[in-house]
Backbone as JSON, one array per atom type, in Angstrom:
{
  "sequence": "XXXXXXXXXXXXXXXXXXXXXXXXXXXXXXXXXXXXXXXXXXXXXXXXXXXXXXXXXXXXXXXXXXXXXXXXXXXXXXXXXXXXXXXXXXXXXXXXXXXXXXXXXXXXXXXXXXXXXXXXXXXXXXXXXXXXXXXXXXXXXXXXXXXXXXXXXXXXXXXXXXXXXXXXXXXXXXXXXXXXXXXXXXXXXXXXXXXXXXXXXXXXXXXXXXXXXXXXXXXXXXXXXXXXXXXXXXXXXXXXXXXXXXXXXXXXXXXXXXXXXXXXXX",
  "N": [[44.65, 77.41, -57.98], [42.38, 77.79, -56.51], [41.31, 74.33, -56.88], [43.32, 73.55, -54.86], [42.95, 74.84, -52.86], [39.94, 73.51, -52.59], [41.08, 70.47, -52.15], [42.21, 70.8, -49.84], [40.21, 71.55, -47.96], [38.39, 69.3, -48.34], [40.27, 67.53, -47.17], [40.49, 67.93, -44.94], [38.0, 68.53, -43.74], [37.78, 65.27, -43.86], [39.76, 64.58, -42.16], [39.23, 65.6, -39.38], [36.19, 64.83, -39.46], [36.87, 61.56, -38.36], [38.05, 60.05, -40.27], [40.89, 59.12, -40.97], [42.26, 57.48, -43.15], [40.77, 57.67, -45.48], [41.17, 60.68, -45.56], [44.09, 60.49, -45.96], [44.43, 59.39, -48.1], [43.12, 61.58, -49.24], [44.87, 63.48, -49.27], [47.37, 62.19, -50.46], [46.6, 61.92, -53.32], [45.75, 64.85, -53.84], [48.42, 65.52, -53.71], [49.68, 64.29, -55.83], [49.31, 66.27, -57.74], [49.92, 68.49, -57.14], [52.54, 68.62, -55.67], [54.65, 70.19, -54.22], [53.35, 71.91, -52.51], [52.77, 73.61, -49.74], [51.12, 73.36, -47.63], [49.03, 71.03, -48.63], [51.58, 68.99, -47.93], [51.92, 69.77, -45.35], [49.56, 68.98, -44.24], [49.57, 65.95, -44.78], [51.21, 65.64, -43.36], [50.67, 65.72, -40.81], [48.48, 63.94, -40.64], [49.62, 61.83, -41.14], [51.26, 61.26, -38.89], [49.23, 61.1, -36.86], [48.53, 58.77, -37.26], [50.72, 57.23, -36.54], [52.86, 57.21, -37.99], [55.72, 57.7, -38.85], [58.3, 58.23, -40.37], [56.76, 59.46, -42.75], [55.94, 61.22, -41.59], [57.82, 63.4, -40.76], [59.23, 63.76, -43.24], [57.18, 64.35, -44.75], [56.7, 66.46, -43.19], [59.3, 68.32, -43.48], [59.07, 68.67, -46.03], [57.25, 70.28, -45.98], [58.5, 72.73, -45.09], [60.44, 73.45, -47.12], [59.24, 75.16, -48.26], [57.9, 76.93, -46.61], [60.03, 77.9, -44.53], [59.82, 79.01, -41.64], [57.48, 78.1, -40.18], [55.31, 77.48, -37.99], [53.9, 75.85, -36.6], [54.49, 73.96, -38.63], [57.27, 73.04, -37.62], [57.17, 72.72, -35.58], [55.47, 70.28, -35.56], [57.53, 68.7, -37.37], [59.49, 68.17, -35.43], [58.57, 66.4, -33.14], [58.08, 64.72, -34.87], [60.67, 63.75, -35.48], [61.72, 63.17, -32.96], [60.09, 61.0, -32.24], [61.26, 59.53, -33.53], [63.74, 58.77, -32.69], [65.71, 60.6, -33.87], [67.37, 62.64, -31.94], [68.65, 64.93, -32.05], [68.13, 66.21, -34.4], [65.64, 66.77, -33.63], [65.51, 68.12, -31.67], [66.93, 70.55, -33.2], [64.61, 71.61, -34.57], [63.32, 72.0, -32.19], [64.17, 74.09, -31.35], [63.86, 76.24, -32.93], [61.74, 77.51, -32.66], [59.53, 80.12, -31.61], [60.47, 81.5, -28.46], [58.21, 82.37, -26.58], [55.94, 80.35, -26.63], [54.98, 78.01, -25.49], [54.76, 74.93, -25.0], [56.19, 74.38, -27.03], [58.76, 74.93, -25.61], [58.33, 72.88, -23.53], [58.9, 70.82, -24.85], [61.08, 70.72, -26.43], [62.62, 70.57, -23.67], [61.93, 68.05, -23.04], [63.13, 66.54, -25.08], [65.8, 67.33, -25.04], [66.47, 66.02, -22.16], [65.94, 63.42, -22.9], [68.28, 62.93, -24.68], [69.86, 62.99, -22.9], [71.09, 65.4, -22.06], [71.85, 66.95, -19.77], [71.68, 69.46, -18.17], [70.75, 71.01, -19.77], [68.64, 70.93, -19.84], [67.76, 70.97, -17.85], [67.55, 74.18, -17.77], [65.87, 74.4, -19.93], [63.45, 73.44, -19.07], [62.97, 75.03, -16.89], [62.77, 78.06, -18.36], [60.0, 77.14, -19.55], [58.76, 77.09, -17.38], [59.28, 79.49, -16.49], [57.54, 81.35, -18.13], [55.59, 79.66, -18.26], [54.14, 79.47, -14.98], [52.07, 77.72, -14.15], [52.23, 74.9, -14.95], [52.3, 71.92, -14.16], [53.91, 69.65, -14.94], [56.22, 71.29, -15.6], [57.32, 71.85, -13.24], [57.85, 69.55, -12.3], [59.61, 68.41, -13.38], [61.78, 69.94, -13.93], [62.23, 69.82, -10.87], [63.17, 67.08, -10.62], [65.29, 67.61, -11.97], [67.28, 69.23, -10.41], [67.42, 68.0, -8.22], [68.78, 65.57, -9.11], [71.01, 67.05, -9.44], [71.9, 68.22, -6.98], [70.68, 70.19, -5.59], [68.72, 70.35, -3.55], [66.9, 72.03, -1.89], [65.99, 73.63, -3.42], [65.06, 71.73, -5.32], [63.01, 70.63, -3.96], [60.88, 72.58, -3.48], [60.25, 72.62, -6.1], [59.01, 70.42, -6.51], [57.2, 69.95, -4.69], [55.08, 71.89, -5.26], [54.34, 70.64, -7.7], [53.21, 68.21, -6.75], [50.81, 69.3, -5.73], [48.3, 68.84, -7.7], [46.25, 66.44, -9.31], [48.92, 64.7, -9.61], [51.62, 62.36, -11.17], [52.67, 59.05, -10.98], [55.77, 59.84, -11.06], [56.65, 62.31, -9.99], [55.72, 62.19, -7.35], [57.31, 59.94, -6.33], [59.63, 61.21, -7.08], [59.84, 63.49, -5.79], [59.71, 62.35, -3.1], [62.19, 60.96, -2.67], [63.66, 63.39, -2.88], [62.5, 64.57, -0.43], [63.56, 62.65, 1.49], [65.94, 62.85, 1.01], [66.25, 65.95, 2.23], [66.31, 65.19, 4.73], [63.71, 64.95, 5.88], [61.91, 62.39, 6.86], [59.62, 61.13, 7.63], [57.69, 62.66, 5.61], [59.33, 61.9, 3.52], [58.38, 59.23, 3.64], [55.79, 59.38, 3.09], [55.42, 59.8, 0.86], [56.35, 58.26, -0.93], [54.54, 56.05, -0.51], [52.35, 57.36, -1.62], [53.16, 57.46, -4.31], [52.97, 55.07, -4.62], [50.39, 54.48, -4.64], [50.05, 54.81, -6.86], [51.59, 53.49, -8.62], [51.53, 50.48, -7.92], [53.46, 48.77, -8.72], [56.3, 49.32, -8.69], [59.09, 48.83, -8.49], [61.46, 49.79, -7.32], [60.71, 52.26, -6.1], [59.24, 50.9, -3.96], [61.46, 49.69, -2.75], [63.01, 52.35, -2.07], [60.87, 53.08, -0.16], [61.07, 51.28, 1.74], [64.14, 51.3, 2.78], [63.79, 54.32, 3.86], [62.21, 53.95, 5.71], [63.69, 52.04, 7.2], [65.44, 54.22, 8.48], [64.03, 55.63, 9.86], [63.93, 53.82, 11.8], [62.12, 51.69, 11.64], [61.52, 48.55, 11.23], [60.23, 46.72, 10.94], [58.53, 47.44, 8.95], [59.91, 48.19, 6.67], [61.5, 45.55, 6.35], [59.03, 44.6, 5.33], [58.84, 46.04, 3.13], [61.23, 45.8, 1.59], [61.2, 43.39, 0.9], [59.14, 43.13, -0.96], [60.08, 44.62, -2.59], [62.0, 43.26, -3.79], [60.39, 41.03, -4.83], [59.15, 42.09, -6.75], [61.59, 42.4, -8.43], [63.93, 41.0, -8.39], [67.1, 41.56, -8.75], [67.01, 43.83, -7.13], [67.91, 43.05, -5.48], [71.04, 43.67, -4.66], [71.14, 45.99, -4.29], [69.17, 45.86, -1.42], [70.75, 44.61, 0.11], [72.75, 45.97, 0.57], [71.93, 48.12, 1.77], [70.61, 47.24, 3.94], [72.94, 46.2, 5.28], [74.92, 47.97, 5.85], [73.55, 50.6, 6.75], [71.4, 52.08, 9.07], [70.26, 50.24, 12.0], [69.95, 48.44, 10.77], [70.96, 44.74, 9.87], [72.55, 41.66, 9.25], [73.84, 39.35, 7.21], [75.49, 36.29, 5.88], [75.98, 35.43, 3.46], [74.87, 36.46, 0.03], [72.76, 34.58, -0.51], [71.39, 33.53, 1.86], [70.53, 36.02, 2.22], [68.43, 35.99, 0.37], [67.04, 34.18, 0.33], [65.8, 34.86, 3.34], [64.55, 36.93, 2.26], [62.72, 35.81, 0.93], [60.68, 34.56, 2.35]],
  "CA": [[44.66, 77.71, -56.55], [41.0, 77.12, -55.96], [41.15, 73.53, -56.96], [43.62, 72.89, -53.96], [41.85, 75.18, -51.71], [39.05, 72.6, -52.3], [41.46, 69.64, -52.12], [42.46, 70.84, -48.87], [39.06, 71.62, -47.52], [38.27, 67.94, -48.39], [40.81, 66.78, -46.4], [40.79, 68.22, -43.29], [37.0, 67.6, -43.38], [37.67, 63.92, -43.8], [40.04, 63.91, -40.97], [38.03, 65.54, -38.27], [35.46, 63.59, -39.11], [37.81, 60.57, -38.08], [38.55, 59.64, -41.57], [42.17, 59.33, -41.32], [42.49, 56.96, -44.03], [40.14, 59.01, -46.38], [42.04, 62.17, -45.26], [45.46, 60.15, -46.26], [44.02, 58.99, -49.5], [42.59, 62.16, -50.45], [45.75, 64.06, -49.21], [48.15, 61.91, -51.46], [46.03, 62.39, -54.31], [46.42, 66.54, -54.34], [49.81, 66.33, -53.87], [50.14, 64.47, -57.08], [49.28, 67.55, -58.97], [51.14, 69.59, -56.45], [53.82, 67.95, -55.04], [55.25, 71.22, -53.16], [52.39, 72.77, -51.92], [53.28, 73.86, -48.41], [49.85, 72.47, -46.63], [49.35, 69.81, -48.12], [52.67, 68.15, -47.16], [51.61, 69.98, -43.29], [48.14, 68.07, -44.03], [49.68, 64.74, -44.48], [52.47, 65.1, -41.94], [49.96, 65.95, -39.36], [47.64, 63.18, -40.47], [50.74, 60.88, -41.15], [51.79, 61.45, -37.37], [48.31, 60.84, -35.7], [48.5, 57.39, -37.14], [52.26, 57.04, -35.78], [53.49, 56.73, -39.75], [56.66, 58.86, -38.17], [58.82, 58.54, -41.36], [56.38, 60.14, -43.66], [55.28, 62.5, -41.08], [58.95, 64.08, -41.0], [59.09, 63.79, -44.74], [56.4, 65.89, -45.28], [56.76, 68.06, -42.41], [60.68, 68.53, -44.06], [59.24, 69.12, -47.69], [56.33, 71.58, -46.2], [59.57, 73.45, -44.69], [61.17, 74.23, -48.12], [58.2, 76.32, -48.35], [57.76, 77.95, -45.75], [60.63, 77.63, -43.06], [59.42, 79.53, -40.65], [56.21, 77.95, -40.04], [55.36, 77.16, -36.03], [53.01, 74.54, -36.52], [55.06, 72.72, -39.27], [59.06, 73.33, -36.99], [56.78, 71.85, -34.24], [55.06, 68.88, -36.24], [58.9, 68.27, -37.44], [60.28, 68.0, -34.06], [57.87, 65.69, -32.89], [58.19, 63.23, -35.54], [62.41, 63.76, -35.26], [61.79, 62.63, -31.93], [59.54, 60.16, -32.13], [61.75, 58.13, -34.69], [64.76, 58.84, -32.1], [66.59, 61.76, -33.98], [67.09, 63.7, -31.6], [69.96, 65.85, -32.26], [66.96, 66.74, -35.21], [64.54, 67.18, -32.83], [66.58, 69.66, -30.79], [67.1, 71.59, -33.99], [63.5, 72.16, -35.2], [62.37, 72.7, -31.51], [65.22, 75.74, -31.08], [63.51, 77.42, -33.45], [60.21, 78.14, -32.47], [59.68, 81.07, -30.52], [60.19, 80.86, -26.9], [57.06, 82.15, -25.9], [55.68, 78.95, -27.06], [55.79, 77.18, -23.91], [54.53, 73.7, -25.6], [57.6, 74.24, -27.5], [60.16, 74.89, -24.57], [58.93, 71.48, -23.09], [59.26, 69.67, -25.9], [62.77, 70.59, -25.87], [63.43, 69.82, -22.43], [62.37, 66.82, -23.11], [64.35, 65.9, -26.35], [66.9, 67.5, -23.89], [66.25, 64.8, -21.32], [65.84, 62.21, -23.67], [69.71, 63.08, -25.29], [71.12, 62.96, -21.96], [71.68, 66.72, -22.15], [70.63, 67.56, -18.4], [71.6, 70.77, -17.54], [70.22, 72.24, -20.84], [66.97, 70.65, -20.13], [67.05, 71.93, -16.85], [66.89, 76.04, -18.36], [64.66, 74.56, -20.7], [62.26, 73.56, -18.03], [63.2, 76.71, -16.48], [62.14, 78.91, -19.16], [58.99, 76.81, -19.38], [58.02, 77.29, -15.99], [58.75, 81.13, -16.27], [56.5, 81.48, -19.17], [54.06, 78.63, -17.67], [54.06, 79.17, -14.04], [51.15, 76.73, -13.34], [52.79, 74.03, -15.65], [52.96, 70.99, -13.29], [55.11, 68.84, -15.27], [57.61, 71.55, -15.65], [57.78, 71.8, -11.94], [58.09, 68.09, -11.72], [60.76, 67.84, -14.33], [62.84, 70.66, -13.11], [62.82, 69.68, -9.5], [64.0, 66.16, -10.37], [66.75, 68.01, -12.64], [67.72, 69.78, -9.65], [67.67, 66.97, -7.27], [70.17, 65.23, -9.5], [72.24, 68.54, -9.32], [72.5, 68.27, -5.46], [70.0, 71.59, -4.91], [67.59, 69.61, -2.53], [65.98, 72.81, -1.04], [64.81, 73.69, -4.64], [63.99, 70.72, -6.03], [62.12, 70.19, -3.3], [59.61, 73.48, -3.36], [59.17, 72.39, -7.62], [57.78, 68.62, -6.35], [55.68, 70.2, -3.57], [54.3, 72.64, -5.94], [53.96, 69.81, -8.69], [51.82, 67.29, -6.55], [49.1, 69.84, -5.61], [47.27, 68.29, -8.12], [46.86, 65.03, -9.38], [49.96, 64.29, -9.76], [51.87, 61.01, -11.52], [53.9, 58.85, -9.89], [56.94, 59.89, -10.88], [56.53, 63.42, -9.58], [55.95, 61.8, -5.84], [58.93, 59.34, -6.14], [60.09, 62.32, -6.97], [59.44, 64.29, -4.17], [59.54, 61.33, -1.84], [64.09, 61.39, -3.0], [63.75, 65.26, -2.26], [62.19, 65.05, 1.09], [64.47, 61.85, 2.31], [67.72, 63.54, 1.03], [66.17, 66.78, 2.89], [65.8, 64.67, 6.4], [62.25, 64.49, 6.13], [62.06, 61.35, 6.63], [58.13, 61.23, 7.76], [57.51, 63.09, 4.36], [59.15, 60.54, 1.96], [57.45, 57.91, 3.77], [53.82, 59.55, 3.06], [55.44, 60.56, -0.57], [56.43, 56.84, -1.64], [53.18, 55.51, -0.82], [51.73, 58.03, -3.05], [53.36, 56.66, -5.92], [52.97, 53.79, -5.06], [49.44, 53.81, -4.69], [50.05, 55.21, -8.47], [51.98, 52.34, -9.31], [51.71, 49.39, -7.06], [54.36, 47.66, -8.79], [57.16, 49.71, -8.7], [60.1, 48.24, -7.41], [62.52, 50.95, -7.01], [59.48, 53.13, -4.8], [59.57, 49.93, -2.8], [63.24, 49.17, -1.95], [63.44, 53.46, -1.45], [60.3, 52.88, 0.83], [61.87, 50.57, 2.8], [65.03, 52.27, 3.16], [63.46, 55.42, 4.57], [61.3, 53.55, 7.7], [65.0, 51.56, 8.24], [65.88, 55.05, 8.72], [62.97, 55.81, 10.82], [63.83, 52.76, 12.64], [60.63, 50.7, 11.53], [62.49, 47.83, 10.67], [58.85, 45.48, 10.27], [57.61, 47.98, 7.85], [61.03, 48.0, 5.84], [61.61, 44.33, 5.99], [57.92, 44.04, 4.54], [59.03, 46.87, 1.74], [62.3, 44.93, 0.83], [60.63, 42.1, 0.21], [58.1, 43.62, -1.85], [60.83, 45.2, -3.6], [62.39, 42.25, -4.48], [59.54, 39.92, -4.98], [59.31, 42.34, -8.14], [62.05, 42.48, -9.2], [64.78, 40.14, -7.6], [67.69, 43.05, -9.62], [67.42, 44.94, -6.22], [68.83, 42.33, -4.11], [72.09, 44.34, -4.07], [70.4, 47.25, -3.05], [69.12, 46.12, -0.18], [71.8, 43.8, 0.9], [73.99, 47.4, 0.95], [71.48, 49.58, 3.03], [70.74, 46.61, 5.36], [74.11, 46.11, 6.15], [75.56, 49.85, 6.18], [72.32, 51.24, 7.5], [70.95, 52.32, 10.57], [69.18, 50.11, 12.44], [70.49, 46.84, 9.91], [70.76, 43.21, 10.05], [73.69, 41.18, 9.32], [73.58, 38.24, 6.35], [76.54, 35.64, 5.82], [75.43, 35.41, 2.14], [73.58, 36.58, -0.62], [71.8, 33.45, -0.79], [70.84, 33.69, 3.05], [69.28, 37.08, 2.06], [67.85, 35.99, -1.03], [66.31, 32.9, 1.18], [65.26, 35.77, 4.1], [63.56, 37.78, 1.27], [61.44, 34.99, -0.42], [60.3, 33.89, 3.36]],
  "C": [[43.34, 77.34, -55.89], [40.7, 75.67, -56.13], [42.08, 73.03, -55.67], [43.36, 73.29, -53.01], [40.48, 73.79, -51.48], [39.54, 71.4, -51.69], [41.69, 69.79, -50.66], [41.48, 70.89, -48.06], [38.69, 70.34, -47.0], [39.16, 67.28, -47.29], [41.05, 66.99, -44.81], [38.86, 67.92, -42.68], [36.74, 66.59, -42.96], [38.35, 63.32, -42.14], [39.07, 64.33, -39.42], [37.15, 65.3, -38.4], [35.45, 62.07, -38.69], [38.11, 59.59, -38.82], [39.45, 59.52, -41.85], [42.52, 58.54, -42.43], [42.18, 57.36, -45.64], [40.79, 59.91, -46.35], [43.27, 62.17, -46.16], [45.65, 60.19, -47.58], [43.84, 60.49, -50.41], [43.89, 63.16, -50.8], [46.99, 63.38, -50.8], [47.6, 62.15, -52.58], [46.59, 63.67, -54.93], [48.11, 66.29, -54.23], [50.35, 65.74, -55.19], [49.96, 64.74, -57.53], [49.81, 68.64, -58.34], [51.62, 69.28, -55.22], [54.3, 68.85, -53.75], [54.81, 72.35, -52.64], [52.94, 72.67, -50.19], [51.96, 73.07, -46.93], [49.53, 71.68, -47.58], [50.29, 68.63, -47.75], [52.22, 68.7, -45.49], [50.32, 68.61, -43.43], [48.52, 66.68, -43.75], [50.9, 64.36, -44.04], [51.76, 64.89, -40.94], [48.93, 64.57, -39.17], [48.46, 61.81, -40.08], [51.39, 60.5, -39.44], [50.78, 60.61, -36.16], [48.54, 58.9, -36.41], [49.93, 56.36, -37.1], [52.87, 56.31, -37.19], [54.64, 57.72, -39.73], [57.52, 59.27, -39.31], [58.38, 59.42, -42.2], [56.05, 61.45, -42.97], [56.51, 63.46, -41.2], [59.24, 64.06, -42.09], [58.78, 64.9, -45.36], [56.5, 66.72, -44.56], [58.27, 68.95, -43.0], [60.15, 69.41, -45.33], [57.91, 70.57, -47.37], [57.41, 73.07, -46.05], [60.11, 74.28, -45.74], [60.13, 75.33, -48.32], [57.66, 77.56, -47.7], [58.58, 77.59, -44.64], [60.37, 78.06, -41.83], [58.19, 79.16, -40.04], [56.42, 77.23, -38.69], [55.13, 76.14, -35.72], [54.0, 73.39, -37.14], [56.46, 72.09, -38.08], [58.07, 72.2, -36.09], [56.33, 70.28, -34.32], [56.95, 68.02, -36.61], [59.79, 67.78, -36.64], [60.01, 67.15, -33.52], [57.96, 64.42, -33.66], [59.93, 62.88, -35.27], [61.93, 63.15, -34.41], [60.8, 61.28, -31.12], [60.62, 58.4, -33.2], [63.54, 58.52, -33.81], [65.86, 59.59, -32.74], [66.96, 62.63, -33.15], [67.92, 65.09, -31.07], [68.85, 66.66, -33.56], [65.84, 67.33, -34.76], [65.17, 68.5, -32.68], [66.75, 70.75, -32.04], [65.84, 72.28, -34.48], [63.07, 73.08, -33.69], [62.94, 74.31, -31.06], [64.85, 76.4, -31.75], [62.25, 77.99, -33.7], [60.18, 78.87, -31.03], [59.7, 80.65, -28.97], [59.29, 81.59, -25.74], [55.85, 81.35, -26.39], [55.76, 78.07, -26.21], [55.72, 75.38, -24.2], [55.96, 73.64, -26.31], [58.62, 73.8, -26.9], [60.0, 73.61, -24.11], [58.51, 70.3, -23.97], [60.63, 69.27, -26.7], [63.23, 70.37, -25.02], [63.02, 68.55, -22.54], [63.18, 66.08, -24.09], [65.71, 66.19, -25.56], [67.4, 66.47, -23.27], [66.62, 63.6, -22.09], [67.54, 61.75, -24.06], [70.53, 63.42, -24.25], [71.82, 64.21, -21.97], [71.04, 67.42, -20.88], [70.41, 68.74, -17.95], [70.94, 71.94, -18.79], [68.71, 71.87, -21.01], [66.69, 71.16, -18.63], [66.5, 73.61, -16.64], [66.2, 75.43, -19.08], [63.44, 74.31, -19.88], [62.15, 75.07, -17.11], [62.46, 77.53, -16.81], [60.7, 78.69, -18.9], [57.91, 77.24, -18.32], [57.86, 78.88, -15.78], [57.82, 81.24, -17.09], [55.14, 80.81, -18.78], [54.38, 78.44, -16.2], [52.86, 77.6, -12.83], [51.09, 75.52, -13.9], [53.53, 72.85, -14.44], [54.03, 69.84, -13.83], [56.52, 69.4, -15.55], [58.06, 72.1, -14.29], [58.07, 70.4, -11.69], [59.4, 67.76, -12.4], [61.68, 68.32, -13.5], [63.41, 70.16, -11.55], [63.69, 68.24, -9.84], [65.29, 66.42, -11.16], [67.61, 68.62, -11.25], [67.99, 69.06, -8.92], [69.12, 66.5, -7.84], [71.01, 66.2, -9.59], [72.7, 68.75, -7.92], [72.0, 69.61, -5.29], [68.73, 70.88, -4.83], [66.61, 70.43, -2.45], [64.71, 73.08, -2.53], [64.3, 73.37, -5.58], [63.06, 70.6, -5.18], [60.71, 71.31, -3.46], [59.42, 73.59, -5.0], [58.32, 71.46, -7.16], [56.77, 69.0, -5.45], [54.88, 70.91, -4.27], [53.73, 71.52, -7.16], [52.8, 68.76, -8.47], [50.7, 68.19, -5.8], [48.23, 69.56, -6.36], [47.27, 67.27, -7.85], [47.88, 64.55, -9.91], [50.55, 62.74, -10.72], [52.57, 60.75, -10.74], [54.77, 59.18, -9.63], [57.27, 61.21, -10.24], [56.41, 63.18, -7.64], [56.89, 60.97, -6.27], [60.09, 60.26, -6.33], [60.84, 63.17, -5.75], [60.0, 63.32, -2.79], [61.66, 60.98, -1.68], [64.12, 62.8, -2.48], [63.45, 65.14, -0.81], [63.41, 63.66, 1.63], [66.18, 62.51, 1.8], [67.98, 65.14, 1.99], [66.42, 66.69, 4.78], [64.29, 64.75, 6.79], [61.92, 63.57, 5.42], [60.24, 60.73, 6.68], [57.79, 62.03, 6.08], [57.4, 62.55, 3.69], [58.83, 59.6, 2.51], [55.73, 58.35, 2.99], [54.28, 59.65, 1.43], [55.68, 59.17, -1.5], [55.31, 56.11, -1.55], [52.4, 55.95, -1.21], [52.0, 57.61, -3.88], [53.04, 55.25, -5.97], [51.6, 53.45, -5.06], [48.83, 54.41, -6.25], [50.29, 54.25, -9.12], [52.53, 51.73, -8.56], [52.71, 48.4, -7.75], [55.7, 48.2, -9.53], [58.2, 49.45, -7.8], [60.94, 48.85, -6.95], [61.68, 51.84, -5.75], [59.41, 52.06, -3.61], [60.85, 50.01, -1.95], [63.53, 50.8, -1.43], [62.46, 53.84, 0.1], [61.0, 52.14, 2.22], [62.91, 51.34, 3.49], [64.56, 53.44, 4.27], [62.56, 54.9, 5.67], [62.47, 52.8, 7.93], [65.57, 52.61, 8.94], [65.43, 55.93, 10.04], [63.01, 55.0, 12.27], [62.27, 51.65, 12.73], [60.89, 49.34, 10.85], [60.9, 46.6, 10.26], [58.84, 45.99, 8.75], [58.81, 47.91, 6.59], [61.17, 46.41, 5.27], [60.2, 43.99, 5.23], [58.36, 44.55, 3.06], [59.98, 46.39, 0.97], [61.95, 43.99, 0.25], [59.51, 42.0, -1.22], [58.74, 44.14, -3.03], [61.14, 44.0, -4.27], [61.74, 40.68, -5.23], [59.42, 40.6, -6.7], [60.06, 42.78, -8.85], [63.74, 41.93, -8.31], [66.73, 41.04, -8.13], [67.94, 44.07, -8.31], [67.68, 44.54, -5.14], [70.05, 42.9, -3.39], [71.81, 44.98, -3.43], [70.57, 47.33, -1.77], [70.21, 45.24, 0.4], [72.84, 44.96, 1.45], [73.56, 48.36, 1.97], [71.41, 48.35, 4.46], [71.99, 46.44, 6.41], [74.9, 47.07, 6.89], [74.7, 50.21, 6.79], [72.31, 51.38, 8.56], [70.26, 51.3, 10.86], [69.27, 48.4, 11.3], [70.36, 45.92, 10.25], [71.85, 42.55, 8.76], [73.19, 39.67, 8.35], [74.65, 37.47, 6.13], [76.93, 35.9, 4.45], [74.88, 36.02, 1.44], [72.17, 35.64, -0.56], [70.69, 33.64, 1.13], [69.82, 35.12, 2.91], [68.3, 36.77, 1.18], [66.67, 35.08, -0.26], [65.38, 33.77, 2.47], [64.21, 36.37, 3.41], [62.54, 37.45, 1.22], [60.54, 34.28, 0.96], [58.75, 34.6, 3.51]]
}
């Protein structure tokens, strides 16, 4: 027992000293004199993980398991690699069973949630999250855009306003900037798309929804500049706008695709 107390010592030394290769080395070593030691299979899942070696990391996080199933750190290391190697019907099972005042936990299930196209069970899992972590801006950003797609505007909309009081990512204003133009604040998702976009200037979807919302406004320059912009990157959202221009408020009339396509690139 004291020889893998040391062995272990050694190795967690090696890695926070940023020895992961040393760490790996010295880790495989002990375990071939004890194979089913419970840390070190955690040791070289956890190390196995940071250097995105996802197979072995769920391996060992699996074989530290027979040992101790209940373990928080390992269920959580386990979940993480599941879902990094696209299990995630595996994922979902390790992360269900770590307590749920664990809030790192809960949104690491709403997102394996998300991920598995399971929306409304990642929307209580952001839920939870957010009760447990009220000042958790990504699980106000998640939730509201779960809610948006649910057709409850009012309260997606007061997660995304609460979500970009910081610094925010983009997707949390494109976010927001769908919430406030499906709300009728239309001045809103104009100021809320050129937030993202001055997140990510080459988002073509934040474009073509930019646009849209000043055709709506009736700013038909500033639109026709945003369409174009849309489609300059990414020529894919020609339909798009060929559907709001025409249906729209405030529109313009094309014979063709090609006549738009030729309007666009002008």
């Amino acid at each position: 027992m004291i020889a893998v107390e040391l062995q272990v010592r050694a190795v967690v030394a090696a890695f926070n000293s940023g020895k992961h290769a040393d760490a790996l080395r010295l880790c495989r070593d002990a375990l071939n004199d004890n194979p089913d030691d419970a840390v070190l299979n955690h040791l070289l899942a956890a190390g196995s993980f940071a250097v995105r070696d996802f197979v072995t990391a769920l391996d060992c996080a699996e074989e530290s398991l027979k040992a101790r199933p209940g373990n928080t750190a390992t269920l959580f290391l386990a979940g993480r690699a599941a879902r990094a190697l696209g299990r995630l019907d595996l994922a979902e099972s390790y992360f269900a069973q770590l307590p749920v005042a664990f809030p790192e936990a809960l949104a690491e299930l709403a997102r394996t949630l998300e991920q598995n196209s399971k929306r409304q069970q990642a929307a209580k899992a952001w839920q939870r999250a957010f009760e447990i972590n009220p000042s958790s801006r990504e699980a106000a950003a998640r939730l509201g855009r779960l809610l948006w797609e649910a057709g409850d505007f009012e309260n997606a909309r007061e997660r995304l306003e609460f979500a970009v009081k910081a610094d925010a990512p983009h997707s949390a204003w494109f976010d927001l900037g769908l919430v406030r133009q499906d709300c009728g604040d239309l001045a809103g998702a104009v100021d809320a798309f050129k937030t993202a976009l001055a997140r990510k200037p080459d988002d073509p979807q934040a474009k073509f929804n930019l646009g849209s919302t000043l055709q709506q406004l009736g700013d038909m320059e500033g639109a026709i500049d945003a369409y174009r912009d849309a489609y300059a990157l990414s020529p894919a959202t020609l339909g798009m706008i060929a559907n709001v221009l025409c249906s729209g408020r405030n529109g313009l009339l094309f014979l063709n695709r090609a006549e738009l396509r030729s309007f666009l690139s002008s």
